[in-house]
Wavefront OBJ file of the C-alpha trace (Angstrom):
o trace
v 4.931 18.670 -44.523
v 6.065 22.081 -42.627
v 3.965 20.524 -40.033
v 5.153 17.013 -39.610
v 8.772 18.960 -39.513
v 7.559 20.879 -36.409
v 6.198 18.634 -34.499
v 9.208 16.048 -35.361
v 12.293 18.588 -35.015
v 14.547 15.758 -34.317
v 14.137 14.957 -38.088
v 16.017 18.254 -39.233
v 19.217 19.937 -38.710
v 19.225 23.022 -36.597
v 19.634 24.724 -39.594
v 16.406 23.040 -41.432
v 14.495 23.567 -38.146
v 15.321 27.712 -38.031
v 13.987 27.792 -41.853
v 10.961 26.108 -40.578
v 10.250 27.900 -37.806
v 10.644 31.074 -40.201
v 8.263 29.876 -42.275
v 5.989 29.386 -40.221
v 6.113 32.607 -38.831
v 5.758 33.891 -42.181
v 2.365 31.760 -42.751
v 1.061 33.290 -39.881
v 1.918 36.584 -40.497
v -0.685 36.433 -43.736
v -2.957 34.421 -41.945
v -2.830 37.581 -39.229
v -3.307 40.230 -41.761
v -6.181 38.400 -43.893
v -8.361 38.066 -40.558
v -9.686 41.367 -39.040
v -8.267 42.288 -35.825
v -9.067 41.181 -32.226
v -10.599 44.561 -31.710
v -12.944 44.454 -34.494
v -15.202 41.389 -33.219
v -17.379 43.930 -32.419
v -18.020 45.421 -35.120
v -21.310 45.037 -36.364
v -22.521 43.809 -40.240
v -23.811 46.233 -42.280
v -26.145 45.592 -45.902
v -23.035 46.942 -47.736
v -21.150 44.485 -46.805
v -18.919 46.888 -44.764
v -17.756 45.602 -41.527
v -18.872 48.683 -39.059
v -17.278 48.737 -36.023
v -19.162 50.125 -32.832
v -18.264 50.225 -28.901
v -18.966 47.191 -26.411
v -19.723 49.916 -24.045
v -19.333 52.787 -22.063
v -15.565 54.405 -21.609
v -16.015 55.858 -18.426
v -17.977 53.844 -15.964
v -21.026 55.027 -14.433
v -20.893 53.433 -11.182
v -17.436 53.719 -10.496
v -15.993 56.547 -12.713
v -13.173 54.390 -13.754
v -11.790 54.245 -17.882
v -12.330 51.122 -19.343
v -9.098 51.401 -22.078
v -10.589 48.480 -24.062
v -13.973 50.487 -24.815
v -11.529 53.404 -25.641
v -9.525 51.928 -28.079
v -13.069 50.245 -29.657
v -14.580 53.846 -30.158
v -11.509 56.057 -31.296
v -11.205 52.468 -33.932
v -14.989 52.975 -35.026
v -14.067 56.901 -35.420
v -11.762 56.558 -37.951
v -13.563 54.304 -39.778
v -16.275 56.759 -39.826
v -14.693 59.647 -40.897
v -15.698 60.900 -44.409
v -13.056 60.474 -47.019
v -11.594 63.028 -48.794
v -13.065 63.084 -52.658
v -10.885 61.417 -55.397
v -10.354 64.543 -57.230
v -9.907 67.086 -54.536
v -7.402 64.429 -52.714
v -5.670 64.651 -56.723
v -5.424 68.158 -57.317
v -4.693 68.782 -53.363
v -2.700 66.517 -51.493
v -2.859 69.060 -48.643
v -5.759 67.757 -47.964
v -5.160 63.891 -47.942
v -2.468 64.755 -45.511
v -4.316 66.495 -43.082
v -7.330 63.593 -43.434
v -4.320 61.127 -42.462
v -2.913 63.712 -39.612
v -6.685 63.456 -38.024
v -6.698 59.615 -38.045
v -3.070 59.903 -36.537
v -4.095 61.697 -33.748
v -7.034 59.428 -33.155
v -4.711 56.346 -33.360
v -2.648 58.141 -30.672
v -5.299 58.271 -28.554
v -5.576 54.311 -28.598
v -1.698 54.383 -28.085
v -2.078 56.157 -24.937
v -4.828 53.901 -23.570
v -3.305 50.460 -24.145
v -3.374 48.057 -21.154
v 0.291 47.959 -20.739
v 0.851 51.829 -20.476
v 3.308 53.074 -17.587
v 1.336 56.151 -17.020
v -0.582 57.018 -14.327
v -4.578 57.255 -14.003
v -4.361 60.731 -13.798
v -1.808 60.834 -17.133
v -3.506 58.906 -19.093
v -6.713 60.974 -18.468
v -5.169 64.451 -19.585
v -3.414 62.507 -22.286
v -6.658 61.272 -23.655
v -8.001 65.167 -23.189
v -5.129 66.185 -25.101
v -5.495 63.387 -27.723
v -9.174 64.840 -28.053
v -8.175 68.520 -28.017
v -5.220 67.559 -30.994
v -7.640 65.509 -33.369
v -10.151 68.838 -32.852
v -7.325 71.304 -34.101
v -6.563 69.441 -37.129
v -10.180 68.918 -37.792
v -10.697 72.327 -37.696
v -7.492 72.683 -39.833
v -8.969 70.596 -42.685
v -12.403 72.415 -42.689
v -11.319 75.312 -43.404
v -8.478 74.219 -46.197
v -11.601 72.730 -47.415
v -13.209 75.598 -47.051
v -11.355 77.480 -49.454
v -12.315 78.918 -52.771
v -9.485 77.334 -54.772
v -10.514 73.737 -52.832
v -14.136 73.612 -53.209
v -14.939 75.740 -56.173
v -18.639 76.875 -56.722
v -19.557 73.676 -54.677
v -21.744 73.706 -51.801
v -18.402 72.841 -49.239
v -20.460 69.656 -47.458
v -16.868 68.105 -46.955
v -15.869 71.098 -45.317
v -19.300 71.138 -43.037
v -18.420 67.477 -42.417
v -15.092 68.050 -40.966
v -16.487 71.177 -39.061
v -18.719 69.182 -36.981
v -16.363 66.294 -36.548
v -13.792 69.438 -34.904
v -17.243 70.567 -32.395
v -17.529 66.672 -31.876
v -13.678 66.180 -30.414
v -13.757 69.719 -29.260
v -16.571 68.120 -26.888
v -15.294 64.819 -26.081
v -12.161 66.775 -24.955
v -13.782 68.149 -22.430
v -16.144 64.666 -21.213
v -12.622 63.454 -20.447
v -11.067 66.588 -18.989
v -13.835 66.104 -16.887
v -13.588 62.154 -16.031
v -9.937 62.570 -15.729
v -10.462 64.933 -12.713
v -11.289 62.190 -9.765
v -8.002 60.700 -10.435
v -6.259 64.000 -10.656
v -8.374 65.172 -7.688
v -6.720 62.194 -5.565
v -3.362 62.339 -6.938
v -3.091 65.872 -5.779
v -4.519 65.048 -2.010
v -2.641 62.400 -1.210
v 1.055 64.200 -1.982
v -0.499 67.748 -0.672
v -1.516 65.671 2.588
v 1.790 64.082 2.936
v 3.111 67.402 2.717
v 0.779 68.891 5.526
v 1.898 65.809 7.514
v 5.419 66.660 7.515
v 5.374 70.122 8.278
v 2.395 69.248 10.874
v 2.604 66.222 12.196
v -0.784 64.485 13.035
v -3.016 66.865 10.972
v -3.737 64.061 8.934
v -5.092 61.977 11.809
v -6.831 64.908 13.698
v -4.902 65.647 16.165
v -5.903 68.591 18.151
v -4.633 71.708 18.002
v -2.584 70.764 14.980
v -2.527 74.114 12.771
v -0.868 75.054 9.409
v -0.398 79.150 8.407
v 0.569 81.028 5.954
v 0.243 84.842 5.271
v 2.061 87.438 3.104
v 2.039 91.116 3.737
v 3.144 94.092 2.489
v 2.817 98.134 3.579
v 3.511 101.681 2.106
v 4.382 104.987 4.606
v 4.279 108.020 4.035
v 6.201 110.492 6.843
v 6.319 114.283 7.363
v 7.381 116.596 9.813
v 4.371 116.930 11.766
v 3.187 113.355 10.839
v 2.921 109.627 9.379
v 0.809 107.457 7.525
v 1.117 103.792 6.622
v -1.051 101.454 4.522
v -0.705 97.636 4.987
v -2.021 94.658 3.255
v -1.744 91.333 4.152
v -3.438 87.443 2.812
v -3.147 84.413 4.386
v -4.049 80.590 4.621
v -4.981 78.844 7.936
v -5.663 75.379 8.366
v -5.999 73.512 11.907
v -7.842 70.759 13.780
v -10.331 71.229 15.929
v -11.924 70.025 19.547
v -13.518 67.318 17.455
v -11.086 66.097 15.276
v -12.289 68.247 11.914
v -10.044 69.443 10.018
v -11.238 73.345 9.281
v -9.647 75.315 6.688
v -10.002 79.622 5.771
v -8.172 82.237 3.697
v -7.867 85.370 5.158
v -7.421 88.999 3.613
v -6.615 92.492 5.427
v -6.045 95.939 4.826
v -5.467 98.550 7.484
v -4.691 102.260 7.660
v -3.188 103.809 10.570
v -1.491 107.161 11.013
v -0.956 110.152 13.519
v -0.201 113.689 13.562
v 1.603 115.577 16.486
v 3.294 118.687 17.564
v 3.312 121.810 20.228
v 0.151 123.460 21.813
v 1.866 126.102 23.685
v 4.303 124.148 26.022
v 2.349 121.496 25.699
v 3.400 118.391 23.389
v 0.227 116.598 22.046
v -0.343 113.254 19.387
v -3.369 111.573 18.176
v -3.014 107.860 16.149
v -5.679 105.958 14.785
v -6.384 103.278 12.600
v -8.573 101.577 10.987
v -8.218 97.787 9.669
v -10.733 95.367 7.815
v -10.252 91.599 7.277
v -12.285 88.638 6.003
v -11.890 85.877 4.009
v -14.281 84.507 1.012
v -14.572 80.743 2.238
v -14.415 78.480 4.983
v -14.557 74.658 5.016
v -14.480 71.950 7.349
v -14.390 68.281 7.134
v -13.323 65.212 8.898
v -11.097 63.738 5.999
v -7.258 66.042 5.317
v -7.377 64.756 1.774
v -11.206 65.819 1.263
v -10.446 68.810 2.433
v -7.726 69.617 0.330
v -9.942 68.850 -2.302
v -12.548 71.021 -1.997
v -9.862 73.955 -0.773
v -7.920 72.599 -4.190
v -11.819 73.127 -6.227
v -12.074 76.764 -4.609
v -8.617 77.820 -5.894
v -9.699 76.810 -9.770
v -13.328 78.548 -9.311
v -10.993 81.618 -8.750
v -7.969 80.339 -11.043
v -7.340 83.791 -13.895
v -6.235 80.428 -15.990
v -8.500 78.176 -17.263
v -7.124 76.692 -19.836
v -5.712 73.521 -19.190
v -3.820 72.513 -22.848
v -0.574 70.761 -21.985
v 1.784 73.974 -22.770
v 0.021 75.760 -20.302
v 0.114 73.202 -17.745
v 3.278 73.119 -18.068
v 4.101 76.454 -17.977
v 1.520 76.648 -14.898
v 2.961 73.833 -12.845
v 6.650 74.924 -14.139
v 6.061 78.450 -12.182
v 4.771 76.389 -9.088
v 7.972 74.411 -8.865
v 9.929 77.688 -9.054
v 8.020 79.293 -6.683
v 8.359 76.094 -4.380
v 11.937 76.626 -4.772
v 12.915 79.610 -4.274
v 10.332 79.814 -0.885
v 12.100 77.160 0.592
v 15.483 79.102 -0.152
v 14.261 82.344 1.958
v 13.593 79.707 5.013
v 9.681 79.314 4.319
v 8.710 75.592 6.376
v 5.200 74.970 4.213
v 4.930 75.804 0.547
v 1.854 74.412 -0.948
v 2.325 71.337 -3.044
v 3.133 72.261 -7.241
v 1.045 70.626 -9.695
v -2.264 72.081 -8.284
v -4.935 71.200 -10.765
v -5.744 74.606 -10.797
v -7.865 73.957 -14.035
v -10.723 71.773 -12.496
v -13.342 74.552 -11.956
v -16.707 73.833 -11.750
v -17.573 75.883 -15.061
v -15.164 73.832 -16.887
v -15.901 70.584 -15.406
v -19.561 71.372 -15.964
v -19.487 70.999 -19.818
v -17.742 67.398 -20.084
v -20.356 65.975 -17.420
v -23.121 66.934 -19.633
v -22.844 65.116 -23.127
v -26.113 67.138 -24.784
v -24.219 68.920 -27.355
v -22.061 65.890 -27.906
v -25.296 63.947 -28.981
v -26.485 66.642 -31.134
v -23.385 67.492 -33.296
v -23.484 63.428 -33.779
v -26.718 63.546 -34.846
v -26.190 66.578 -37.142
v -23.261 65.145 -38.593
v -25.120 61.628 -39.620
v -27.824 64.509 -41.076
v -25.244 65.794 -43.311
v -23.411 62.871 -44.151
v -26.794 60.612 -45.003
v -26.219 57.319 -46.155
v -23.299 58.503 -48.163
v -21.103 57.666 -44.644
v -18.274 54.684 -44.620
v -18.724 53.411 -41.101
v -21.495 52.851 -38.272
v -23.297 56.024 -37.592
v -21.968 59.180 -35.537
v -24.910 58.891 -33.080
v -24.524 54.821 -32.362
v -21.114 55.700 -31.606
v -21.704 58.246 -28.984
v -24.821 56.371 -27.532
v -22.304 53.203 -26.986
v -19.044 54.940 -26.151
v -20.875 57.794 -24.128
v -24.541 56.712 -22.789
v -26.643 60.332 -21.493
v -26.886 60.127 -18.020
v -30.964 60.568 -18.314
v -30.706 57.375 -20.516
v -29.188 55.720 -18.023
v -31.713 56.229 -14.889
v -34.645 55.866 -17.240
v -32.514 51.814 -17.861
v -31.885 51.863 -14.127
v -35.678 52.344 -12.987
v -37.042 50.358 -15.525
v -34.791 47.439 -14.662
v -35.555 48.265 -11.058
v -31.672 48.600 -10.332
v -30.069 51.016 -7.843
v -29.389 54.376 -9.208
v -25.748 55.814 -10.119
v -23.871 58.103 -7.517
v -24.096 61.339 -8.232
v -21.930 62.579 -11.626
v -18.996 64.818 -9.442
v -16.848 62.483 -7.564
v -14.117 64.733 -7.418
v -14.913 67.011 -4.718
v -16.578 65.950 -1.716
v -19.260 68.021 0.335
v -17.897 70.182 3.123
v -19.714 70.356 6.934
v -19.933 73.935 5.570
v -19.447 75.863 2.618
v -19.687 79.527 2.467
v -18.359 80.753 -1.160
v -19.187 84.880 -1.323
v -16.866 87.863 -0.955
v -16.637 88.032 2.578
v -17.904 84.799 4.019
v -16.508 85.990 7.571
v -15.466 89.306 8.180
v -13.805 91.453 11.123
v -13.095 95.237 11.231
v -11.702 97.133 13.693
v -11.634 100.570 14.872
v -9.076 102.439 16.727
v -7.605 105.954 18.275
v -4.794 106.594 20.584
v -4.040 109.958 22.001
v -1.726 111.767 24.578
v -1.125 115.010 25.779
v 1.634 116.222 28.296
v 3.503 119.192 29.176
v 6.815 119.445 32.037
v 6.994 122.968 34.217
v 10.549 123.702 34.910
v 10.613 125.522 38.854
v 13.629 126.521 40.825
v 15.862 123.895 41.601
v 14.923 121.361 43.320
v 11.669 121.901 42.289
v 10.041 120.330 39.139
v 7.068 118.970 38.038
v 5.420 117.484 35.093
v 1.921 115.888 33.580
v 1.346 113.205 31.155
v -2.570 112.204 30.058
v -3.286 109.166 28.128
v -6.707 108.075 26.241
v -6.911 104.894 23.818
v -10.044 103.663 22.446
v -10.742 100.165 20.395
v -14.018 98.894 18.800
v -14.037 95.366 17.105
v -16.908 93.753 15.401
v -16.610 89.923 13.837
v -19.655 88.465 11.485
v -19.259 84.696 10.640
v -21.891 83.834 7.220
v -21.651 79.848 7.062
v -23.988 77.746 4.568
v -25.395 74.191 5.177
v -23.819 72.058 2.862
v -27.264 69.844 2.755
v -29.590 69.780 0.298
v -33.356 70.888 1.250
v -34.776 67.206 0.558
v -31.991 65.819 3.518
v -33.032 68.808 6.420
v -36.717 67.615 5.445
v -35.692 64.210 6.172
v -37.283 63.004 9.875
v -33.514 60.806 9.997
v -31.406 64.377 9.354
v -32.330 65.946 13.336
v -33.724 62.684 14.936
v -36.389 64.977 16.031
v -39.893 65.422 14.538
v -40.481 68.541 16.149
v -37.286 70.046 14.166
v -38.411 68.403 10.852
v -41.955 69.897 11.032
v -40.713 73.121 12.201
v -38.947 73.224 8.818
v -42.025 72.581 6.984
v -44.007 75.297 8.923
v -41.119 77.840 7.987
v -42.008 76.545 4.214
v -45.865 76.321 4.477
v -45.428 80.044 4.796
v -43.739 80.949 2.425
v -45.779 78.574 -0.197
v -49.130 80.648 0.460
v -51.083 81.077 -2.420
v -50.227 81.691 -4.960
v -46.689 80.202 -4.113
v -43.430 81.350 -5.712
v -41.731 79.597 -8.183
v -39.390 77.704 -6.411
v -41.644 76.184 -4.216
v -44.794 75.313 -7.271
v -43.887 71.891 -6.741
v -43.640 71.849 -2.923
v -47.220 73.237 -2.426
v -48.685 70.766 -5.300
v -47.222 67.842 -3.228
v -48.666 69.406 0.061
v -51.944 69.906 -0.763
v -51.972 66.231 -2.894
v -50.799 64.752 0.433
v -52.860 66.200 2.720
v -56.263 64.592 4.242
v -59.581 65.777 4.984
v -59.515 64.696 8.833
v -57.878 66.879 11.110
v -56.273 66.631 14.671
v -59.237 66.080 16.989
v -57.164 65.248 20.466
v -53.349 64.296 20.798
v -52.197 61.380 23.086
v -49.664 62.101 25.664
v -47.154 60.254 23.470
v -48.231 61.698 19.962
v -47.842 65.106 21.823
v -44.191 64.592 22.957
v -43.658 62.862 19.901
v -44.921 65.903 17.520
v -45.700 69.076 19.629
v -49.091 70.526 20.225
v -51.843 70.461 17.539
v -51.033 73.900 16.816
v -47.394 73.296 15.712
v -48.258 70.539 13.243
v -48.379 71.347 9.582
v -51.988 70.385 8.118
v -50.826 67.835 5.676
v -49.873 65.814 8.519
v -53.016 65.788 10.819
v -54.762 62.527 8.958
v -52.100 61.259 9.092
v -50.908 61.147 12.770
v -54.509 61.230 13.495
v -55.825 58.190 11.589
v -53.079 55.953 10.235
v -54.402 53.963 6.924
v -52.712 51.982 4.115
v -54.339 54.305 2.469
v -52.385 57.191 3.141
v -49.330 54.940 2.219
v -50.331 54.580 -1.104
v -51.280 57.979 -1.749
v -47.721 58.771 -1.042
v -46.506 55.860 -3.103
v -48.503 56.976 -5.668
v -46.962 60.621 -5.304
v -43.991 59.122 -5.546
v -44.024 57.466 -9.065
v -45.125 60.897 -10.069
v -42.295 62.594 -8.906
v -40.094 59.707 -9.974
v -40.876 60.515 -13.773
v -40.707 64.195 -13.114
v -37.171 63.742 -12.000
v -36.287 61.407 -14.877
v -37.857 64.492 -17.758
v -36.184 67.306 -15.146
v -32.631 65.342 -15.575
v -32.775 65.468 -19.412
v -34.424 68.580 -19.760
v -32.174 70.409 -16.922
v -29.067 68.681 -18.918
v -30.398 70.540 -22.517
v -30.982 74.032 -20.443
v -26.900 73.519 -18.680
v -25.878 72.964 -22.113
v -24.651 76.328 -23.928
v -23.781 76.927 -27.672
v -20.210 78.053 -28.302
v -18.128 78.896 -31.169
v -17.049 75.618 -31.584
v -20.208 74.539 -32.985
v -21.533 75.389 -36.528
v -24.017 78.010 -36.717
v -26.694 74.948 -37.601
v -25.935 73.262 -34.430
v -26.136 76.496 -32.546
v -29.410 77.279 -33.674
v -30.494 73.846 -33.002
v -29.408 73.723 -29.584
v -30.901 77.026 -28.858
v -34.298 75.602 -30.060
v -33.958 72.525 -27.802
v -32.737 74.493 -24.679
v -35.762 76.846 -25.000
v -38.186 73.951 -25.601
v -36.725 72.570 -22.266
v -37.336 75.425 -20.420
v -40.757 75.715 -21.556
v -41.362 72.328 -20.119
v -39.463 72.480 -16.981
v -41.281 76.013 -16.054
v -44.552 73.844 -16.305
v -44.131 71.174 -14.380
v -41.824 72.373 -11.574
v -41.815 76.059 -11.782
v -45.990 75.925 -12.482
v -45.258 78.786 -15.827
v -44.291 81.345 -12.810
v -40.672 82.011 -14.591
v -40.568 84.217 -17.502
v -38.794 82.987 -20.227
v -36.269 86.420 -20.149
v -35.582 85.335 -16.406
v -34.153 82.474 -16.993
v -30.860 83.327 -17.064
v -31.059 85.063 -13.597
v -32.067 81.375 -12.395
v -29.092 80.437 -9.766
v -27.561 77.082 -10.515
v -27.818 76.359 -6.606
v -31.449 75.519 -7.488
v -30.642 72.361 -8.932
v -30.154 68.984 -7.233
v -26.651 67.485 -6.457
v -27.728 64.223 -9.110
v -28.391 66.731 -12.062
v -25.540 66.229 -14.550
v -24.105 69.160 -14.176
l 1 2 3 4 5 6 7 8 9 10 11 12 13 14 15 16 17 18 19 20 21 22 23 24 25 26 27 28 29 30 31 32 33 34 35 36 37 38 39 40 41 42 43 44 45 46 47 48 49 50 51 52 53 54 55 56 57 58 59 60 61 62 63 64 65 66 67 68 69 70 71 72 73 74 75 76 77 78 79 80 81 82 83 84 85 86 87 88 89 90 91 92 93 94 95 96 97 98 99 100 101 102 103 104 105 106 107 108 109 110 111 112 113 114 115 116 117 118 119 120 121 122 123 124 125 126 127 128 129 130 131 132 133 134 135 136 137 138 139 140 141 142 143 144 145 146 147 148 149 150 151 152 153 154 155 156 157 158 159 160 161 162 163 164 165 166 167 168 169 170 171 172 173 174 175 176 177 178 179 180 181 182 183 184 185 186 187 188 189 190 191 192 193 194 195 196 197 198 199 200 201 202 203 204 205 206 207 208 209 210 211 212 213 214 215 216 217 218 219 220 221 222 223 224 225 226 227 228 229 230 231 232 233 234 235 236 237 238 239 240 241 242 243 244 245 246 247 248 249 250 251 252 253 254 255 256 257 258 259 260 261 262 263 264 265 266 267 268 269 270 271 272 273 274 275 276 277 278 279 280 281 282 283 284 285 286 287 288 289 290 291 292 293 294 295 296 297 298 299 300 301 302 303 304 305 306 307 308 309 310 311 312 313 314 315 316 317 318 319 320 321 322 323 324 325 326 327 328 329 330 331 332 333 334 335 336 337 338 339 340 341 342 343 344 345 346 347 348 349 350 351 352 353 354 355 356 357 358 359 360 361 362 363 364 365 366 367 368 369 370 371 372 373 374 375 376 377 378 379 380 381 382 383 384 385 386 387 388 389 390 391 392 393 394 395 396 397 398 399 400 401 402 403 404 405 406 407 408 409 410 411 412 413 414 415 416 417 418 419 420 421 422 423 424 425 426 427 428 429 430 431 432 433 434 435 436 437 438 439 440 441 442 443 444 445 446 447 448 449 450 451 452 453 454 455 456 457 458 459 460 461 462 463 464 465 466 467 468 469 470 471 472 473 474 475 476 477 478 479 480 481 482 483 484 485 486 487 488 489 490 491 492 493 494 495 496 497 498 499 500 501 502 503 504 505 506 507 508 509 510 511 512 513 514 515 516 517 518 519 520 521 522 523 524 525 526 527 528 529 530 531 532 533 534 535 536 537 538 539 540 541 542 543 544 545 546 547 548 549 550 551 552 553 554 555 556 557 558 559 560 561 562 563 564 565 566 567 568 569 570 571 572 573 574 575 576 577 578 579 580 581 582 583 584 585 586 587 588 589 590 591 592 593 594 595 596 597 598 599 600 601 602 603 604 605 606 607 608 609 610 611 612 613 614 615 616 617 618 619 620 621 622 623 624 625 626 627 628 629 630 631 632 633 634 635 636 637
């Protein structure tokens, strides 16, 4: 009948057809609450009849790097359904801990809040919101394993409620810092483009690479010291210089200085004599260069955080940070200063920090731990199906990729670009200079009209300036034919290696010497043509692994290479998973299980990667001392 009124409202009054439509509304509001939510059709049916609710997929996008909010909301959903409950009696007797239980699922809800399609923040703000979302559900995690923890709470038990909610703190504490870490492209761009409209005012056409466009900054300071019969002064100075080139880069280097300079004088008889020298050294720890103002300004804006004294980056002290910017800005501007660097530097985004959220090893293993403890005893989908939906391991994914024969992911950091070159040491370039003045005169006084007088003069200067600049490329791309255009250069490179891999090689270069010998023929270089010769050298300059091959050309030889290259395909594939276990590092967040755990895994991946890359050559107590510039620009670092 409510129907037939509804679709008929000429039958009713106005005031029969409002009671209607309230009805109706009513109806559907039960019907609404009796049917699960959008956001659980895809949840998954379990034997207990329990409806348990897992991810469509992953949150942050491999490909692209963007946040899908959808998958979000879908994993921070299956969470809380997965959370142990607090037990009926200690919930009775302390209600402390009930609260704290619903706190934690608060916090997790507020996460979805924050990534809900219609939100009016920005990419970058809803990234560190999500962090701090994270970072807030870990605190009162923490908070709750240790009330459980106590001695009036759990009794003579053996506390697994309070081990539960320890390893669900190490789990957030984690996933914190995976979206600390994917929130740092869009932070990373936010930054350059206002910084670059701020170089653009103050320098017009810097952006475009307009010659001879420059930007400079320094601040100085000095102490002297002054007596009778002489002076001394020490000065210190720092500085910032940024200009375009002859070829439209856009080159970029900090500068630091410190000089001393001082001078004595007086009387030698009746004659009046001075000596001044100094002495000044300045150098700067980087120096960058690229085509692109906003790439540039973010690898200048990564540099700053690797040497940032604060790392943390919780929302008080960003706030506090990027608070003192904006006074700083101010008051610089006040005493007449044209540039002051843009506040709001993400002066947080170091490479050791963004490090751990790009490499989700512990996350998988405190999920795995935690569905240990728990057993079947938990109320949702388990810990580990979670985090394999929600957030895939990158080794997982090329293993998918090859299989499937689809083109690899772009390398894990998308937030800072490479740079033409990249030195990053205490004194990547470095000028002294050397200096001493002195003079010497004396006046004889005669009968008038008769005077006459002597001054003598001697100044002496020695400079010396040392540039150290690093090649930004990795080894495989100067080894590449398509990197000089030149053959000549490319096998000039691989004579400089061929001896240094003589046996037995070194470590580093196991793997290089396995492939070169593997790839090598038995023919050698009998006579060159005219063309192979101009083409690769002389016979002498050619490496030996090439000779059959420029010699006598074969399908063959092509499929001894392909077959090489399967074989180094599935080394890289075990080198990505096991380099991502020996990145990973234990830390207080994680139980003293999980610790030991990881610390079992990490040294079982060393022991493999020292075989097959390293041939055993690495100790195992030298493995710390192994630089993190030895791994490829893919590994998730």
């Amino acid at each position: 009948m409510l129907d037939i009124h509804l679709d008929n409202p000429g039958l009713m009054s106005g005031r029969g057809l409002r009671a209607a439509q309230r009805e109706a509304a009513r109806r559907e509001l039960v019907r609404a609450q009796r049917m699960p939510d959008a956001h659980e059709a895809f949840g998954v049916q379990e034997a207990s009849g329990v409806r348990a609710l897992l991810p469509q997929g992953a949150i942050v996008d491999v490909d692209t790097g963007e946040l899908d909010k959808a998958h979000l909301r879908q994993t921070v959903d299956a969470f809380i359904q997965a959370l142990p409950p607090i037990p009926a009696d200690i919930a009775a007797r302390h209600p402390t801990a009930a609260r704290l239980h619903d706190k934690l699922v608060a916090s997790l809800r507020g996460i979805g809040t924050v990534a809900a399609d219609d939100t009016r923040l920005r990419p970058d703000e809803v990234g560190l919101a999500i962090r701090d979302g994270f970072a807030k559900a870990s605190r009162t995690a923490t908070t709750l394993a240790r009330y459980l923890d106590r001695d009036r709470v759990a009794g003579s038990g053996d506390r697994r409620d309070a081990m539960s909610y320890f390893l669900i703190a190490g789990l957030m504490t984690e996933l914190k810092r995976t979206h600390l870490s994917a929130a740092s492209t869009a932070v990373m761009d936010r930054y350059a483009e206002r910084e670059a409209a701020n170089l653009e005012r103050v320098a017009p056409g810097i952006s475009h690479g307009v010659s001879g466009t420059n930007v400079a900054t320094s601040t100085d300071g000095s102490l002297t010291y002054s007596h009778s019969v002489g002076s001394a002064t020490l000065s210190a100075s720092g500085g910032r210089t940024m200009f375009t080139d002859d070829d439209r880069d856009i080159d970029f280097w900090n500068s630091y200085s410190i000089a001393v300079k001082g001078g004595i004088g007086g009387k030698i008889k009746k004659w009046a004599a001075s000596i001044t020298g100094q002495a000044a050294v300045s150098g700067g720890d980087v120096y960058l260069e690229h085509n692109d103002l906003r790439r540039l300004i973010k690898l200048i804006s990564n540099h700053d955080a690797n040497h940032s004294w604060i790392t943390s980056a919780g929302p008080k002290t960003r706030k506090l940070v990027h608070g003192w910017e904006n006074f700083r800005a101010v008051v610089s501007r006040f005493l007449g200063r044209n540039y002051v660097q843009s506040p709001g530097r993400p002066y947080f985004a170091a490479d050791k920090k963004l490090e751990k959220g790009y490499n989700n090893t512990k996350t998988a293993l405190l999920a795995m731990t935690l569905d240990e403890h728990l057993g079947a005893a938990r109320p949702g989908a388990a810990f580990t199906d979670i985090v394999d939906a929600a957030y895939p391991a990158i080794g997982d994914t090329l293993r998918r990729r090859v299989g499937g024969d689809e083109p690899l992911p772009p390398a894990t950091r998308r937030d800072v670009p490479f740079s033409a070159a990249y030195p990053d040491s205490i004194a990547a370039y470095r000028l002294m200079t050397l200096g001493a003045e002195g003079d010497l005169g004396n006046q004889t006084r005669g009968g008038t009209p008769l005077e006459a007088g002597g001054t003598f003069g001697l100044i002496g200067k020695a400079d010396l300036m040392q540039f150290f600049l690093e090649s930004a490329n990795a080894p495989h791309q100067l080894m590449d034919p398509a990197y000089h255009k030149d053959f000549k250069s490319t096998l000039d490179i691989h004579r400089q290696l061929d001896a240094l891999a003589i046996d037995p090689p070194p470590a580093e270069l196991h793997l290089y010497a396995t492939m070169r010998r593997s790839l090598g023929g038995a023919d050698g270089l009998e006579s060159l043509s005219d063309a192979d010769r101009n083409l690769y050298g002389d016979a002498a300059s050619i490496p030996a692994q090439f000779h059959e091959a420029i010699a006598h050309p074969s399908p063959e030889q092509l499929e001894r290479a392909a077959s090489q290259a399967s074989r180094l395909e599935a080394m890289y594939l075990n080198f990505v998973e096991d380099g991502a276990q020996m990145l990973a590092r234990p830390d207080k967040f994680m139980p003293s299980a999980a610790r030991a755990q990881l610390k079992s895994a990490r040294a079982e991946a060393f022991a493999r990667l020292n075989e097959e890359v390293w041939g055993g050559a690495i100790p195992r107590r030298r493995r710390r001392r192994i630089r993190k510039s030895s791994w490829p620009a893919a590994m998730p670092r």
